[in-house]
Each structure stands twice: as C-alpha cells, then as structure tokens.
MOPAC internal coordinates of N, CA, C and O (Angstrom, degrees):
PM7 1SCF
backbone

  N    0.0000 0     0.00 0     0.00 0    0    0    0
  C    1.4345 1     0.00 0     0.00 0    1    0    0
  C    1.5193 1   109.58 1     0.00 0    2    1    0
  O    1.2310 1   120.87 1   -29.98 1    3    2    1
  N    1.4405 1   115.94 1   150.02 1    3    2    1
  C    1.5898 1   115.24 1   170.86 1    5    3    2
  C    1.2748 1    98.67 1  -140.26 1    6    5    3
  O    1.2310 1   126.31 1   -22.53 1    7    6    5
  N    1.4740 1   105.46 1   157.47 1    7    6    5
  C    1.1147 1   110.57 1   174.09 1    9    7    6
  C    2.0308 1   115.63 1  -155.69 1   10    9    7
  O    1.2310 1   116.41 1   -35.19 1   11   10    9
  N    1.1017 1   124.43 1   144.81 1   11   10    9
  C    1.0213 1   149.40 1  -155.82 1   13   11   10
  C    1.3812 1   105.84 1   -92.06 1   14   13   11
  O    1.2310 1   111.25 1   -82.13 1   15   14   13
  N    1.2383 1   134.07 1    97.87 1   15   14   13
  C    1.3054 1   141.58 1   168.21 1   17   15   14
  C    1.2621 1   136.10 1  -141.96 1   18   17   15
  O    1.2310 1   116.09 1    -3.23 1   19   18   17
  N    1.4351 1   125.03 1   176.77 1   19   18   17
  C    1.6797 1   124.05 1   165.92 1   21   19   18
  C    1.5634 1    88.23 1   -88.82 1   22   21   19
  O    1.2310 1   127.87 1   -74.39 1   23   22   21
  N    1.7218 1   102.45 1   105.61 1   23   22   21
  C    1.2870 1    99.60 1   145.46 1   25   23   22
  C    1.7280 1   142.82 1   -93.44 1   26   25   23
  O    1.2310 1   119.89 1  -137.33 1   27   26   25
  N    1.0458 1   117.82 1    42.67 1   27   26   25
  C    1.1779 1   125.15 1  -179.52 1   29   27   26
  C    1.8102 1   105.45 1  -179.45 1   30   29   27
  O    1.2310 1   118.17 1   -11.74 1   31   30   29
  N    1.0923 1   121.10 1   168.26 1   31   30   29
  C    1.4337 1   132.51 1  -167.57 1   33   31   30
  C    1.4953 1   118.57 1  -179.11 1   34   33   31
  O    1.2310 1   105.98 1   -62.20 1   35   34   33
  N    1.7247 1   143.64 1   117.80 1   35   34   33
  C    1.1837 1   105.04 1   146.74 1   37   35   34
  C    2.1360 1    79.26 1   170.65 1   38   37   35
  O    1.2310 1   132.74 1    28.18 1   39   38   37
  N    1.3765 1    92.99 1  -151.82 1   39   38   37
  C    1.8118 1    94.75 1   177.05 1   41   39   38
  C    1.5389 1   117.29 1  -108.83 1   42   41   39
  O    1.2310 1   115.13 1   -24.04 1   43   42   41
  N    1.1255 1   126.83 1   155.96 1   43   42   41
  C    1.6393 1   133.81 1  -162.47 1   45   43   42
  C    1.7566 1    85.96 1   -92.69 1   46   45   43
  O    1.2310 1   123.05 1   -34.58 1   47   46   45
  N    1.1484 1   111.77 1   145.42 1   47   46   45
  C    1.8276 1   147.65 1   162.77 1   49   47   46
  C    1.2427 1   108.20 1   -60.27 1   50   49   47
  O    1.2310 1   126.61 1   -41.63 1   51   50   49
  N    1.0694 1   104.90 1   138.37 1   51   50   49
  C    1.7901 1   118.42 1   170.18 1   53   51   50
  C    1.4904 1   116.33 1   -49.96 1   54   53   51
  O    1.2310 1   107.96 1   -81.33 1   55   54   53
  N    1.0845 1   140.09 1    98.67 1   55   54   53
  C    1.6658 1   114.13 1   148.64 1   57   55   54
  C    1.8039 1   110.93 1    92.08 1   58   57   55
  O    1.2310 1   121.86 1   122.41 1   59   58   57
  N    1.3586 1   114.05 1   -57.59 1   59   58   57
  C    1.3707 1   111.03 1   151.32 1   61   59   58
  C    1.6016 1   151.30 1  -135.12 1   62   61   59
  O    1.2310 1   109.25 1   -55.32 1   63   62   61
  N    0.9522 1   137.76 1   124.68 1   63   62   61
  C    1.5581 1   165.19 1  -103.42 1   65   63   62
  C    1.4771 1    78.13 1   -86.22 1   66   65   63
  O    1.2310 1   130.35 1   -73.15 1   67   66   65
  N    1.1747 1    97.64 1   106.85 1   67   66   65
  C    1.9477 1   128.97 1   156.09 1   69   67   66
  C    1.5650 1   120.70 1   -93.44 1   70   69   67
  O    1.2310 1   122.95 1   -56.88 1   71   70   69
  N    1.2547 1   111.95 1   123.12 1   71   70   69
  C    1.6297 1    99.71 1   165.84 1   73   71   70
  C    1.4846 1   129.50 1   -49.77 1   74   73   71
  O    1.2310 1   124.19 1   -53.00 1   75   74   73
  N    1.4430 1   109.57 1   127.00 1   75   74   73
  C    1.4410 1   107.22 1   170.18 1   77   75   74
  C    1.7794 1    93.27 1  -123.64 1   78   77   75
  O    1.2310 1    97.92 1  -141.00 1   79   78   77
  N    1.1061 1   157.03 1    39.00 1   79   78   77
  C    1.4899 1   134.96 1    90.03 1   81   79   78
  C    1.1915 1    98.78 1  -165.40 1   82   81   79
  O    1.2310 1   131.69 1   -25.99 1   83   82   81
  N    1.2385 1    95.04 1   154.01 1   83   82   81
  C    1.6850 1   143.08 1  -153.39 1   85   83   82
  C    1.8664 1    82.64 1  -126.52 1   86   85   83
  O    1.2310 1   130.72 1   -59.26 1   87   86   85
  N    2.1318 1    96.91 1   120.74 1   87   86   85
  C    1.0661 1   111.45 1   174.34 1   89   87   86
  C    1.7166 1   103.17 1   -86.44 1   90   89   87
  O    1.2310 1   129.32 1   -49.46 1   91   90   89
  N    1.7061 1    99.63 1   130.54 1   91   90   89
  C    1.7604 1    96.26 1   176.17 1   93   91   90
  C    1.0486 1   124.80 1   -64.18 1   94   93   91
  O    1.2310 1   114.10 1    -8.65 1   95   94   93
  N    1.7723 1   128.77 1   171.35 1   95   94   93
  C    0.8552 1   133.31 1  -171.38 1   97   95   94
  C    1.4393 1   117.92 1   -80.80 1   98   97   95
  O    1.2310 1   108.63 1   -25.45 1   99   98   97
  N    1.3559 1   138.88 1   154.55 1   99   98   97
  C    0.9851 1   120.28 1  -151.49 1  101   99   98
  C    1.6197 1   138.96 1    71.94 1  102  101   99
  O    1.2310 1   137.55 1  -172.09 1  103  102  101
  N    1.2294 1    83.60 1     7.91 1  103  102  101
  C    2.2099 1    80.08 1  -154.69 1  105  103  102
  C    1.6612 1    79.66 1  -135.11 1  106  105  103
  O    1.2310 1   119.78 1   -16.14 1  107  106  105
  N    1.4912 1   118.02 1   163.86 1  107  106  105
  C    1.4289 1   120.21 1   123.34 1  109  107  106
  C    1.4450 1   105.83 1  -126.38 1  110  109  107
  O    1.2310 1   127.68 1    13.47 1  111  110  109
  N    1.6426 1   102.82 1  -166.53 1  111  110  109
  C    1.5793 1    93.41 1  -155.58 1  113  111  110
  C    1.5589 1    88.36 1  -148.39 1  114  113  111
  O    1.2310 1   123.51 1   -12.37 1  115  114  113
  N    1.4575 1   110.87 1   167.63 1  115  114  113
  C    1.4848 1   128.33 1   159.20 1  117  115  114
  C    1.4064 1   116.29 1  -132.34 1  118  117  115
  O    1.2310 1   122.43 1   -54.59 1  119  118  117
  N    1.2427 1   112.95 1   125.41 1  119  118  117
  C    1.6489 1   111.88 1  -179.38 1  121  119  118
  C    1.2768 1    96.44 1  -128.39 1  122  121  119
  O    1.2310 1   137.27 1   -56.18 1  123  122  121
  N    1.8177 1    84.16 1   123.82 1  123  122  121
  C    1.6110 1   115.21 1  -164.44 1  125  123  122
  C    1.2683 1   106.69 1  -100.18 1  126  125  123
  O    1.2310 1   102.02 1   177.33 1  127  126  125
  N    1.4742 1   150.46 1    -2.67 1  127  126  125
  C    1.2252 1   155.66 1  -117.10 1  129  127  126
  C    1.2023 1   113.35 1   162.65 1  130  129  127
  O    1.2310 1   108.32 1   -68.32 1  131  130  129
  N    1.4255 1   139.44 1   111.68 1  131  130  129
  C    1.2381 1   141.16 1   157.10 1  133  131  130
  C    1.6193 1   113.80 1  -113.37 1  134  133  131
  O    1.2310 1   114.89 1   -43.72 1  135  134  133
  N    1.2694 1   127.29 1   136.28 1  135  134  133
  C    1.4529 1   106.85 1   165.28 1  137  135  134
  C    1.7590 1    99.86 1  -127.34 1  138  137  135
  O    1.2310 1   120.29 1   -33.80 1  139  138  137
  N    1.4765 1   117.06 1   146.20 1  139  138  137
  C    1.6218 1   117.23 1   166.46 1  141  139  138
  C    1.4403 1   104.51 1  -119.22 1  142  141  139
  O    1.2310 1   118.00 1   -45.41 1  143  142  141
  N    1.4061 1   121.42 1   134.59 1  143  142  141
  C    1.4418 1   143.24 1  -161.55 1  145  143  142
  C    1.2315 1   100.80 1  -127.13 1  146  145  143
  O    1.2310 1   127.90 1   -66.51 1  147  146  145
  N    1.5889 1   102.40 1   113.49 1  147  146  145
  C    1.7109 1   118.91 1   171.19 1  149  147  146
  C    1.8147 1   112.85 1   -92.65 1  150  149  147
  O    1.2310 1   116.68 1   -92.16 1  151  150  149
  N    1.2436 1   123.91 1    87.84 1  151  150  149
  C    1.2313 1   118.65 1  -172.85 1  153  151  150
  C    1.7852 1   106.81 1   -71.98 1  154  153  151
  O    1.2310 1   125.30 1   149.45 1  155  154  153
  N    1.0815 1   107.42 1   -30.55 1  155  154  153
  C    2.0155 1   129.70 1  -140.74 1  157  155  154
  C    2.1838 1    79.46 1   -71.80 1  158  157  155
  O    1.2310 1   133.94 1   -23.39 1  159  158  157
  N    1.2242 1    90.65 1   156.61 1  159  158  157
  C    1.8469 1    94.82 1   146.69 1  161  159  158
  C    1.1381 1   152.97 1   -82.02 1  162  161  159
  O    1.2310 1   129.05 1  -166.83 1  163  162  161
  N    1.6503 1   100.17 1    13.17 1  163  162  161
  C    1.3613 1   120.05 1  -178.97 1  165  163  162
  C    1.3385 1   114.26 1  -103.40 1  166  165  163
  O    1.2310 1   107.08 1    -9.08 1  167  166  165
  N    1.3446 1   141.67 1   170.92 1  167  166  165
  C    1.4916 1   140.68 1   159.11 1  169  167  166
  C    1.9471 1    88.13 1   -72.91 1  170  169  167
  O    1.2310 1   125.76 1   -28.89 1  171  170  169
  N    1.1268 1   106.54 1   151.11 1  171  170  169
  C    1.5004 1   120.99 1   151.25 1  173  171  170
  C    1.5381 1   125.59 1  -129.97 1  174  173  171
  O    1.2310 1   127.81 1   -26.26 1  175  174  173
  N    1.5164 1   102.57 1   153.74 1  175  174  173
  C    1.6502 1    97.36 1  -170.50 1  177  175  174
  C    1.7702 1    92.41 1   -94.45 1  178  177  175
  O    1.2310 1   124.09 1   -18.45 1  179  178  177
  N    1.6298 1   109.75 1   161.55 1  179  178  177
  C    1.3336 1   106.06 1   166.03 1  181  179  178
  C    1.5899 1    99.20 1  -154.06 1  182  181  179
  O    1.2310 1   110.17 1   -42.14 1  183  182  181
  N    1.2778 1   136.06 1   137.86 1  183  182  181
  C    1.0022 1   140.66 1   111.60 1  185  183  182
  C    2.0458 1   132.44 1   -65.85 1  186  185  183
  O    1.2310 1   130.03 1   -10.31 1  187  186  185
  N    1.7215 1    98.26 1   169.69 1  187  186  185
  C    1.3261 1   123.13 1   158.95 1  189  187  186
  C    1.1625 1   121.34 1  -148.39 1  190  189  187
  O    1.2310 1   116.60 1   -17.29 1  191  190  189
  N    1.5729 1   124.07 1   162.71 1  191  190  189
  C    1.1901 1   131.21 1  -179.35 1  193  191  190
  C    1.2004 1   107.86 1  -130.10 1  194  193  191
  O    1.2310 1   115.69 1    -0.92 1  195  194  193
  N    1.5477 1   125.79 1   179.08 1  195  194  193
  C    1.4543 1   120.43 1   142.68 1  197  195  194
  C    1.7552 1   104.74 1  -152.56 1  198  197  195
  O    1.2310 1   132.34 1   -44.26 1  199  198  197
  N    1.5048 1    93.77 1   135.74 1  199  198  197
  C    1.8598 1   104.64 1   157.52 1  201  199  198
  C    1.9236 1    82.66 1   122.13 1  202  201  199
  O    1.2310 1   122.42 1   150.15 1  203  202  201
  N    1.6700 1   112.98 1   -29.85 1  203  202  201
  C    1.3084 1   102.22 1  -166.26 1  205  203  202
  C    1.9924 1    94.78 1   176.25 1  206  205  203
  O    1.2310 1   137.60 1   -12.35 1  207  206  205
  N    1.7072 1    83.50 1   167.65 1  207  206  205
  C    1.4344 1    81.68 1   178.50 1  209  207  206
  C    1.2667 1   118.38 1  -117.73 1  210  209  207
  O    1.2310 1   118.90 1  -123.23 1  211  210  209
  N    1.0907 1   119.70 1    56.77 1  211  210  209
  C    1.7798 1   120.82 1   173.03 1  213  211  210
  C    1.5680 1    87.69 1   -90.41 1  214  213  211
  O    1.2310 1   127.81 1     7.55 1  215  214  213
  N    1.5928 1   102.57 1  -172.45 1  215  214  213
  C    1.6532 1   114.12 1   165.23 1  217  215  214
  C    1.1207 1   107.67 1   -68.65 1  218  217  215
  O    1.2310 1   110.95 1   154.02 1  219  218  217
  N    1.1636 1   134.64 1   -25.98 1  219  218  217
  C    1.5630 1   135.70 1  -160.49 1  221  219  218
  C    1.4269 1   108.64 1   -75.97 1  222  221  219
  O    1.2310 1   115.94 1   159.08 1  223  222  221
  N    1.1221 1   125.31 1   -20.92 1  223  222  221
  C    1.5694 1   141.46 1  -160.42 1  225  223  222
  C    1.7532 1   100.42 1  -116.03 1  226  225  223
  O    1.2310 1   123.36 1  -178.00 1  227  226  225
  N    1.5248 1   111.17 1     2.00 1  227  226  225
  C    1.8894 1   107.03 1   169.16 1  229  227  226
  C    1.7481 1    99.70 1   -59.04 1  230  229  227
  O    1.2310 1   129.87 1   -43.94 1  231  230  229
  N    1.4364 1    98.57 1   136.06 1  231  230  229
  C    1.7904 1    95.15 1   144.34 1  233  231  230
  C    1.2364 1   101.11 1  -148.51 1  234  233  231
  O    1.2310 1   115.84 1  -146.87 1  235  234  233
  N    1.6859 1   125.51 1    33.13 1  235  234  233
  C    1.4786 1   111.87 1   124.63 1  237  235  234
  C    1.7881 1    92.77 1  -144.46 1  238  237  235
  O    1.2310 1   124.33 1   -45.73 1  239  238  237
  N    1.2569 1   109.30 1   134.27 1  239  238  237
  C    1.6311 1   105.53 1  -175.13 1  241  239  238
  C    1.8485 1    90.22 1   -91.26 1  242  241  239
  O    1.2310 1   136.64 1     8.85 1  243  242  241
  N    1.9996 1    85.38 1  -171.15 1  243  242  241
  C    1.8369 1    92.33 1  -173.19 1  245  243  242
  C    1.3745 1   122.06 1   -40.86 1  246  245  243
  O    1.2310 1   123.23 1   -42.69 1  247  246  245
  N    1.3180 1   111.41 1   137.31 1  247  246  245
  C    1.6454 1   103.83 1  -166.34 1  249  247  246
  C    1.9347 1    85.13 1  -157.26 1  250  249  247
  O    1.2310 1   129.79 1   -47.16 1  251  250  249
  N    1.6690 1    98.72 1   132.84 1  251  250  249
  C    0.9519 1   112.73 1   174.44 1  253  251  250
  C    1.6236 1   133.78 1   -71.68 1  254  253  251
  O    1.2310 1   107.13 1   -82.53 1  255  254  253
  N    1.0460 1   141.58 1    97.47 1  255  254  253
  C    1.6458 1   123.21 1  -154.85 1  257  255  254
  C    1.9188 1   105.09 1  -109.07 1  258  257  255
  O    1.2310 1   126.77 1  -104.38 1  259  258  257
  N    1.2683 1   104.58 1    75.62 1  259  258  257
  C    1.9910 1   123.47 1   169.90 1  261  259  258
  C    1.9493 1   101.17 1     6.60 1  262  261  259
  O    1.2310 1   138.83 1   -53.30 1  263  262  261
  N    1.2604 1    81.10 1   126.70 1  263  262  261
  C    1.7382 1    78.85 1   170.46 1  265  263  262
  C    2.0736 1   106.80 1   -61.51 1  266  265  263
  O    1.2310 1   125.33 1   -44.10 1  267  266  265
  N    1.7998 1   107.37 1   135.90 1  267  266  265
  C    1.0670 1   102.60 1  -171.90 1  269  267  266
  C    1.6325 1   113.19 1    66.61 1  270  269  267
  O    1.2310 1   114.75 1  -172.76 1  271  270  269
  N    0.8151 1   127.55 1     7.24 1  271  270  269
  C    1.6502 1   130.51 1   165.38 1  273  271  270
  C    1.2236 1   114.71 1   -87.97 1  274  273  271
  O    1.2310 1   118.04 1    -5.87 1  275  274  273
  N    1.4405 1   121.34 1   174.13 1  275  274  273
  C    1.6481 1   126.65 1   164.11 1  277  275  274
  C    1.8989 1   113.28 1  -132.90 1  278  277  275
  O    1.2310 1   116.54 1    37.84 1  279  278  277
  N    1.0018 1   124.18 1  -142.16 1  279  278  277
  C    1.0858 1   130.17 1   170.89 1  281  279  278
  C    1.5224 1   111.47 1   161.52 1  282  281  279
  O    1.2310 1   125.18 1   -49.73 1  283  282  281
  N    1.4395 1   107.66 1   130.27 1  283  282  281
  C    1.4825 1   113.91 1   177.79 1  285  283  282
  C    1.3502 1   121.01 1  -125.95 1  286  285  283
  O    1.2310 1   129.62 1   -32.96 1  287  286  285
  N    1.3277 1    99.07 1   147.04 1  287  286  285
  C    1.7414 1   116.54 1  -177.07 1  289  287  286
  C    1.7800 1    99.89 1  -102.20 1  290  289  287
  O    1.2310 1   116.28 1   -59.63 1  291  290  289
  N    1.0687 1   124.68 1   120.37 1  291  290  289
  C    1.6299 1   147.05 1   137.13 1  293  291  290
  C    1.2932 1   129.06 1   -86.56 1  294  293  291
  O    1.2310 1   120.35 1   -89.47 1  295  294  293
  N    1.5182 1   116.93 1    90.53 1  295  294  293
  C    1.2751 1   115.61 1   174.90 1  297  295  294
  C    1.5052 1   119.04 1  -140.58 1  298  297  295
  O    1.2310 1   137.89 1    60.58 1  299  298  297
  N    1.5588 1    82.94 1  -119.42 1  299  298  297
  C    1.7061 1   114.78 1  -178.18 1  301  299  298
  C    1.3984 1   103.21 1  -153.15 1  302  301  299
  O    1.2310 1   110.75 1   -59.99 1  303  302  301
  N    1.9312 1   135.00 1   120.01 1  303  302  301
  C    1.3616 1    95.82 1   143.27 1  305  303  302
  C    1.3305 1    87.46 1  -148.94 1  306  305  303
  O    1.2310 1   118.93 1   -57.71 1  307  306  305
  N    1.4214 1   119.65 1   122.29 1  307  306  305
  C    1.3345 1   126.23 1   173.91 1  309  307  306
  C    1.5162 1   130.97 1   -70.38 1  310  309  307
  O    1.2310 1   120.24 1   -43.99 1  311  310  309
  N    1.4914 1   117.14 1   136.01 1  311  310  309
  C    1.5858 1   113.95 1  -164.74 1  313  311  310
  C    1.4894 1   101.00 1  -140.10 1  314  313  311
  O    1.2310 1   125.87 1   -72.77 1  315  314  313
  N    1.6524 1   106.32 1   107.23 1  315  314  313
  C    1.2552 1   124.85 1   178.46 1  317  315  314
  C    1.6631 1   117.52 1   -45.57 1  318  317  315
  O    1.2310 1   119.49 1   -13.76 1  319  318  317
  N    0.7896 1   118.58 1   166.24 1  319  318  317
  C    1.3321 1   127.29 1   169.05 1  321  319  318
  C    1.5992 1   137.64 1   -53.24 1  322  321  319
  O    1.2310 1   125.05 1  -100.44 1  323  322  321
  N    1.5681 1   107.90 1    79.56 1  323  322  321
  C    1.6401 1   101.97 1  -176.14 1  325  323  322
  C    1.7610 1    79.81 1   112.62 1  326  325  323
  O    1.2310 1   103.44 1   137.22 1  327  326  325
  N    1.0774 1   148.06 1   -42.78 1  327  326  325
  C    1.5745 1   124.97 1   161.58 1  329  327  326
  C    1.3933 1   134.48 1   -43.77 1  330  329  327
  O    1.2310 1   125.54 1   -38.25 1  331  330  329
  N    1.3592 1   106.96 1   141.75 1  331  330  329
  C    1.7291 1   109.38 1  -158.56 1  333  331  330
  C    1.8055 1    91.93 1  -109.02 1  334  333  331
  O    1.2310 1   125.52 1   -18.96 1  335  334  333
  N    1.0988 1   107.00 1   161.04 1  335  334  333
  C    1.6738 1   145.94 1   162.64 1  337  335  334
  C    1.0068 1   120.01 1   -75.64 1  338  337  335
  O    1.2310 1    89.24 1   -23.57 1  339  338  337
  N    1.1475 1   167.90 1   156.43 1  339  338  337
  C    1.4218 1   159.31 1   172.30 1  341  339  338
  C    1.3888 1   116.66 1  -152.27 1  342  341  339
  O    1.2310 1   121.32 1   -58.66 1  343  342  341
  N    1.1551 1   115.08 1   121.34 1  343  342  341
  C    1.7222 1   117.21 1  -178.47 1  345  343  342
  C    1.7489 1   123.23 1  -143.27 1  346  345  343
  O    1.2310 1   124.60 1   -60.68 1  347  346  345
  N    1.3649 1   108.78 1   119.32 1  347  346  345
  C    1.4741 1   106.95 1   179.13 1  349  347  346
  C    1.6764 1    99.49 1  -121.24 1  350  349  347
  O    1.2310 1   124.83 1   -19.18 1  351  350  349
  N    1.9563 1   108.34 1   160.82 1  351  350  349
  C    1.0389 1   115.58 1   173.45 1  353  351  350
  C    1.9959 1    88.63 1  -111.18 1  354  353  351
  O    1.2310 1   122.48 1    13.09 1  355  354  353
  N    1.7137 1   112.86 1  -166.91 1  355  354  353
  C    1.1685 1   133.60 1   153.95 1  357  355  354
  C    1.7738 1   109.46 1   -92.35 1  358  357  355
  O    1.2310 1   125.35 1  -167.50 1  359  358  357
  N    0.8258 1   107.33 1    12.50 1  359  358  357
  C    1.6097 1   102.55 1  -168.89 1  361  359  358
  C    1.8291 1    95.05 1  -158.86 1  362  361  359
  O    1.2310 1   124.08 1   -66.35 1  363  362  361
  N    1.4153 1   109.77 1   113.65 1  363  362  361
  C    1.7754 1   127.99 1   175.44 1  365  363  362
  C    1.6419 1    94.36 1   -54.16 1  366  365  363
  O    1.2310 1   117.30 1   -38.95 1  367  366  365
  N    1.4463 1   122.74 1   141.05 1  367  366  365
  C    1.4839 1   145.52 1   178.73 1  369  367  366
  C    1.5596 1    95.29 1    37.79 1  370  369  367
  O    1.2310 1   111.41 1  -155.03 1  371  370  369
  N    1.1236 1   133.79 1    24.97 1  371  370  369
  C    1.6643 1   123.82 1   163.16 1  373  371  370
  C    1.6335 1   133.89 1   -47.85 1  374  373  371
  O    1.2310 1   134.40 1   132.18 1  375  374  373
  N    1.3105 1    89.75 1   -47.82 1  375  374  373
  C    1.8554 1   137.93 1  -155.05 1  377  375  374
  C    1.5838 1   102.96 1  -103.09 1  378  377  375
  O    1.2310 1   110.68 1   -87.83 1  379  378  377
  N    1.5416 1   135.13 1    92.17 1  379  378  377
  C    1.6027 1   117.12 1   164.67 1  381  379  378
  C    1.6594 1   109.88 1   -87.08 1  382  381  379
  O    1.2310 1   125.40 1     2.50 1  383  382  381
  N    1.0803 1   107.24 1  -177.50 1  383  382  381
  C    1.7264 1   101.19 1  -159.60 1  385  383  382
  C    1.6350 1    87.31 1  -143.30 1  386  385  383
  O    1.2310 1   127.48 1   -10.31 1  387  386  385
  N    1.6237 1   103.22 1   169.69 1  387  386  385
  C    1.5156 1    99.71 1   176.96 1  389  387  386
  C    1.7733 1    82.41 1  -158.94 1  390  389  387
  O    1.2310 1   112.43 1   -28.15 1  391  390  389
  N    1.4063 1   131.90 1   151.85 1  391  390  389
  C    1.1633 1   120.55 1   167.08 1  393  391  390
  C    1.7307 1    99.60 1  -150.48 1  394  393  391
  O    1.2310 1   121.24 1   -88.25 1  395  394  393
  N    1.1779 1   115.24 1    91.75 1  395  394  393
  C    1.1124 1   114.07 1   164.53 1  397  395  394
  C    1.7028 1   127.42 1   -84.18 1  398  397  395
  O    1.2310 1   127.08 1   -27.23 1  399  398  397
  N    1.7128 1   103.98 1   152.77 1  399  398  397
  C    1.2124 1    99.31 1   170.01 1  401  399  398
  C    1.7737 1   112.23 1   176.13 1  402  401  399
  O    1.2310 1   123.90 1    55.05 1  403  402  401
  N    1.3353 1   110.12 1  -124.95 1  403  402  401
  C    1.4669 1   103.38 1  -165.54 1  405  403  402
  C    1.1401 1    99.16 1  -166.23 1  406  405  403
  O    1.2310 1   131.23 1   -68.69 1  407  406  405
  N    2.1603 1    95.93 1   111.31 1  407  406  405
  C    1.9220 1   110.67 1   155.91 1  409  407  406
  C    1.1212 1   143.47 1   -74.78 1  410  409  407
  O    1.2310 1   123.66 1   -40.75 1  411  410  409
  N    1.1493 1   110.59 1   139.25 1  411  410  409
  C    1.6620 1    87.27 1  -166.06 1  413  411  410
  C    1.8524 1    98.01 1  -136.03 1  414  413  411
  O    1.2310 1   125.26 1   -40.39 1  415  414  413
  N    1.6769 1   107.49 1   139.61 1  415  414  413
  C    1.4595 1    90.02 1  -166.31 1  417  415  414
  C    1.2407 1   124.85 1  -102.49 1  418  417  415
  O    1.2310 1   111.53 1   -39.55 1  419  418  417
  N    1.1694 1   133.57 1   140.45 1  419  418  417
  C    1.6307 1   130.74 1  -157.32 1  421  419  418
  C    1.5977 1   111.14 1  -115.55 1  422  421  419
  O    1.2310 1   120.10 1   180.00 1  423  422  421

C-alpha cells in the first residue's frame, strides 16, 4: 500500500538537531516536499540532516530563512524504514516545518 501525505509537521529545536520524523516501521518513505516558515522578525538559521546528526548526515547545512520568509525543497530524498529526519533552528519554536511525501509499505 502507499499513501500520500504530510508526513511530518510542527517547530524546529533550539541549537540541537531533534527528530522531526521518524520513517515507520514497516514502511519506507519519499519526501518530496519540504517547506520551512519564518514567521518571527528576525532572519533564522536552520539546518537538516538525515540517518543522524553529525555533519556527515547534513542534507541541507546552515541556511538562512529571511525574517517572514519561507523556503522550499523539491525533490527526492528517500528514508528507509525506522530512519529519522532531523531538524534544528537558532531560535526554540522560530522555524515551522512541513515535510510532505509518500509511504510506501514493504
């Protein structure tokens, strides 16, 4: 079965890289769509990772997101089964997140 959803939703962590989603078990996934939403009046920095949070695991390093700006990812990035996402801002609830995409069950 697959299915088409927002898999993930919510605000980026202070300072260090918290999961914002963990592909279920059973499933892997593709997330086709990311968007990060700067509401605050400041610029904010944000990274993500995936599989882990060293540098080695960036797949978007520091990146500035305009006070009142957003920024979107269009791609591909596949996340095995039971692998997490990882996302921090410079600023606690600054940063909302959106990660859409597609489960598929194995």
């Amino acid at each position: 079965m697959e299915r088409y959803l927002k898999l993930a939703q919510g605000q980026l962590a202070l300072a260090t890289p918290t999961a914002i989603y963990t592909c279920p078990i059973g499933y892997s996934a593709v997330v086709r769509h990311i968007r990060l939403a700067n509401p605050t009046g400041s610029a904010r920095e944000v990274s993500l990772r995936q599989g882990g949070v060293t540098d080695a695991s960036v797949i978007l390093p520091e990146t500035s997101v305009v006070a009142g700006g957003w920024g979107e990812f269009d791609g591909t990035i596949m996340v095995g089964e039971g692998e997490v996402i990882y996302g921090h801002s410079d600023a606690a609830s600054a940063v909302t997140y959106a990660l859409y995409g597609l489960e598929v069950e194995i």
